[in-house]
C-alpha positions as a Markdown table, in Angstrom:
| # | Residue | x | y | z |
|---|---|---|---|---|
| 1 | Unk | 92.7 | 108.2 | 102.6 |
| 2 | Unk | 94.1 | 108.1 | 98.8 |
| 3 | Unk | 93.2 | 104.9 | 96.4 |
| 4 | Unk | 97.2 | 103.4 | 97.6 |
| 5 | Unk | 96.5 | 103.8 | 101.0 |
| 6 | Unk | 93.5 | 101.9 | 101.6 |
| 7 | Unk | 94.9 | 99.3 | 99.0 |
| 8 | Unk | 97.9 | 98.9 | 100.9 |
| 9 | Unk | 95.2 | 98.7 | 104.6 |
| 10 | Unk | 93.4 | 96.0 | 102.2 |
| 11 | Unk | 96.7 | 94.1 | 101.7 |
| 12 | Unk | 97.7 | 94.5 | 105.2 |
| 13 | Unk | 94.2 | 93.2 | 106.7 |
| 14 | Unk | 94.9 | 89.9 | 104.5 |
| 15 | Unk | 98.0 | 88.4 | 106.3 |
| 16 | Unk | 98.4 | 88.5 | 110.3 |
| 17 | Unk | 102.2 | 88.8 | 110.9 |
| 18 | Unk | 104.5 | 91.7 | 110.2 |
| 19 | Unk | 107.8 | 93.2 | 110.7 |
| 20 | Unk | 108.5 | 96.1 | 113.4 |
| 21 | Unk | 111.9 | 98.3 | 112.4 |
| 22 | Unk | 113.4 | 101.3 | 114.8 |
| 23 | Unk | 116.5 | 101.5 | 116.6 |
| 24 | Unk | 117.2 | 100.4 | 120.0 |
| 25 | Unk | 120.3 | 101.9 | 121.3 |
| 26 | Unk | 121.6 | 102.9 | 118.1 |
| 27 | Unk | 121.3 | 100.0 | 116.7 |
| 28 | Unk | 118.6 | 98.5 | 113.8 |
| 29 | Unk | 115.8 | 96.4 | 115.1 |
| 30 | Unk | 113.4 | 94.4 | 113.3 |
| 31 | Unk | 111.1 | 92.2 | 115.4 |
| 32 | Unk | 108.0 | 90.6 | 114.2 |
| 33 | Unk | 104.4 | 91.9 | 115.4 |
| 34 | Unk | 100.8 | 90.3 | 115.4 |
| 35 | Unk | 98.3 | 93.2 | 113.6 |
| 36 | Unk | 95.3 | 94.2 | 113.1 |
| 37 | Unk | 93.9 | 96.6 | 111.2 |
| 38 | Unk | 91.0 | 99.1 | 112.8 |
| 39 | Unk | 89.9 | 102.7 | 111.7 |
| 40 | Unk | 92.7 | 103.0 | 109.7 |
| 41 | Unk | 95.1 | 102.9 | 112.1 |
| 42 | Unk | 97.3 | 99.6 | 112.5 |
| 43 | Unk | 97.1 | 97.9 | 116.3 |
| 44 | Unk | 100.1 | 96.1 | 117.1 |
| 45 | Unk | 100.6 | 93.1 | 119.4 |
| 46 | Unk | 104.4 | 92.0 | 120.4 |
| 47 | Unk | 106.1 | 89.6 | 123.3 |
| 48 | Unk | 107.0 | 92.7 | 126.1 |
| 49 | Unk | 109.5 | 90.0 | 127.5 |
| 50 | Unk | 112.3 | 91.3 | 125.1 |
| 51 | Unk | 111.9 | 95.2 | 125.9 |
| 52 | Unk | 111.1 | 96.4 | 121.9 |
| 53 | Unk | 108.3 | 97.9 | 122.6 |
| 54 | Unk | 110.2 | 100.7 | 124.9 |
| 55 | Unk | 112.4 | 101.1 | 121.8 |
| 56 | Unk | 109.0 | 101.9 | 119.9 |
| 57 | Unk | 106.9 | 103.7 | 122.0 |
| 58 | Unk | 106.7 | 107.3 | 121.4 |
| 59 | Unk | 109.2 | 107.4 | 118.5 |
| 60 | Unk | 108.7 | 107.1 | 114.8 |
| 61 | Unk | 108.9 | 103.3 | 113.7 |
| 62 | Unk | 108.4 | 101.3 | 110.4 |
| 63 | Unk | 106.0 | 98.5 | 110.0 |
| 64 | Unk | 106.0 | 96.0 | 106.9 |
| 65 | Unk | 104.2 | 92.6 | 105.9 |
| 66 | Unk | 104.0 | 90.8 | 103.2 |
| 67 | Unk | 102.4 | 87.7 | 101.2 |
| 68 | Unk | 105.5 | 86.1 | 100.1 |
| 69 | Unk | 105.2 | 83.0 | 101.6 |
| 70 | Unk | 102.0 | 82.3 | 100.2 |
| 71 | Unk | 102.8 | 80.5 | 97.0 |
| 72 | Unk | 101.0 | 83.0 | 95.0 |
| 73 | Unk | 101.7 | 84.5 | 91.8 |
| 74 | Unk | 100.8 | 87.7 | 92.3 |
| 75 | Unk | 103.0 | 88.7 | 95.6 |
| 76 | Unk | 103.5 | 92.2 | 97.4 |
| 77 | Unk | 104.5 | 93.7 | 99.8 |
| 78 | Unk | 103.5 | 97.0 | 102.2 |
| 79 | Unk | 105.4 | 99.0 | 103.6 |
| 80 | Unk | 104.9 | 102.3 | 106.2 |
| 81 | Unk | 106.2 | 104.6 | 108.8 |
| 82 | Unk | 103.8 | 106.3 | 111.8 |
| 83 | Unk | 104.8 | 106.7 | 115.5 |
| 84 | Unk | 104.0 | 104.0 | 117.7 |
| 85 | Unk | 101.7 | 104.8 | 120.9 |
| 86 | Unk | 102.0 | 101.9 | 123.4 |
| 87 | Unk | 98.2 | 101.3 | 124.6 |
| 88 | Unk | 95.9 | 99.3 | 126.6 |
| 89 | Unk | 93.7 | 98.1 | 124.0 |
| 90 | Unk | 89.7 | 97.4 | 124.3 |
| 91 | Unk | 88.2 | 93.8 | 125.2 |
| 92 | Unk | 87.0 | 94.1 | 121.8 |
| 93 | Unk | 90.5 | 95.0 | 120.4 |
| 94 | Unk | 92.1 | 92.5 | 121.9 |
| 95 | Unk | 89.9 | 89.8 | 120.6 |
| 96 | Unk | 90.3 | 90.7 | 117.1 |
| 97 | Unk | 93.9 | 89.5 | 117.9 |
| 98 | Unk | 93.0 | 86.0 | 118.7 |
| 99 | Unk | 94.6 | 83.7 | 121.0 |
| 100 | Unk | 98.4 | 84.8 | 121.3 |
| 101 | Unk | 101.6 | 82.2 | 121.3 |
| 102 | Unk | 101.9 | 80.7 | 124.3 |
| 103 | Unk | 106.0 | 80.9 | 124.6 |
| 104 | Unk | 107.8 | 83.3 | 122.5 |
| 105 | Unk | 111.8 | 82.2 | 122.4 |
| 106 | Unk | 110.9 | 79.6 | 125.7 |
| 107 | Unk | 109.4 | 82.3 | 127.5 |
| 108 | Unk | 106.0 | 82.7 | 128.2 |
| 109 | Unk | 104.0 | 85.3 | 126.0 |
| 110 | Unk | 103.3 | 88.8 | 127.7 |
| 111 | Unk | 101.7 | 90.7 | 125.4 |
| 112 | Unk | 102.2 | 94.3 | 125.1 |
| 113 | Unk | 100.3 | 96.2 | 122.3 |
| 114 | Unk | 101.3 | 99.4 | 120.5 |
| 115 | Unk | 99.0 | 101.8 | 117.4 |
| 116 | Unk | 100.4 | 103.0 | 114.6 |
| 117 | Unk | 98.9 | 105.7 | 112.8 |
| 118 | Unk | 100.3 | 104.8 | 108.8 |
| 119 | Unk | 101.8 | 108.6 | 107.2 |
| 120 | Unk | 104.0 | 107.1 | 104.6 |
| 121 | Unk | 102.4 | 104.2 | 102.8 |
| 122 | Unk | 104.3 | 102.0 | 99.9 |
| 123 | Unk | 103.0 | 98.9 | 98.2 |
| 124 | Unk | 104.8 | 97.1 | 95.9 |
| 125 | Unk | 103.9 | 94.6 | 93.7 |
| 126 | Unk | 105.4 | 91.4 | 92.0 |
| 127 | Unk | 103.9 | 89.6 | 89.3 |
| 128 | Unk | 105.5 | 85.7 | 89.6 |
| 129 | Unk | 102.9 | 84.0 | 86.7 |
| 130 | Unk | 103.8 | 81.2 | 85.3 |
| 131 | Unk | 104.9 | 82.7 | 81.8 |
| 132 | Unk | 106.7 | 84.9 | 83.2 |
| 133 | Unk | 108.8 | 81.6 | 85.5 |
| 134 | Unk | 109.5 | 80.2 | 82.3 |
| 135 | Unk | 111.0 | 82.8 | 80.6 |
| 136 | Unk | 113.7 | 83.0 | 83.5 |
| 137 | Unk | 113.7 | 79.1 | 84.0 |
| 138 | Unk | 117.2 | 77.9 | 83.4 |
């Protein structure tokens, strides 16, 4: 793997919650996903209840997370597209998850789990220190 692609598996290993984007009946989809991160491919873990997966499975998706939310200054975000291989994962896979939701959207969780393999990989950057806040402070 190149120096940006394991930075961008180091960023992703850091926050547990993504963003799933393919097209399901010809239309966009972005639904969020549980990962993990495991010999450099990314496992997936999303509610089957809704049907995405079957819009995923076999076909070419992308997959993005992000700190954002973290009250940082130094934010960023990764980005990548693979196909997605719906799987039964190991015991061992499956624990690195953790315990799920138990109701996704009222319904109870069924988990369904998917790999990605990462073949294009973007990171970007945003540096939100405080000198630079004040120079755009109104």
């Amino acid at each position: 793997m190149s120096t940006e692609e394991l930075r961008a598996i180091d960023l992703l290993s850091r926050v547990p919650y993504g963003r799933v984007a393919t097209s399901m009946r010809a239309m966009p989809l972005v639904a969020p996903a549980r990962h993990v991160v495991t010999e450099g491919s990314v496992l997936l873990r999303m509610h089957a209840g809704h049907g995405y997966h079957q819009a995923c499975g076999g076909g070419v998706v992308a997959y993005g997370a992000d700190n954002y939310g973290s009250g940082g200054d130094d934010l960023w975000s990764v980005q990548f597209t693979g196909t997605a291989e719906l799987i039964e994962p190991t015991p061992s896979e499956i624990e690195m998850f953790g315990a799920g939701p138990h109701h996704v959207d009222g319904e109870p969780f069924d988990p369904v789990y998917m790999r990605l393999t990462p073949q294009f990989i973007t990171v970007h950057t945003l540096d939100c220190t405080d000198e630079r806040r004040s120079q755009h402070a109104a």
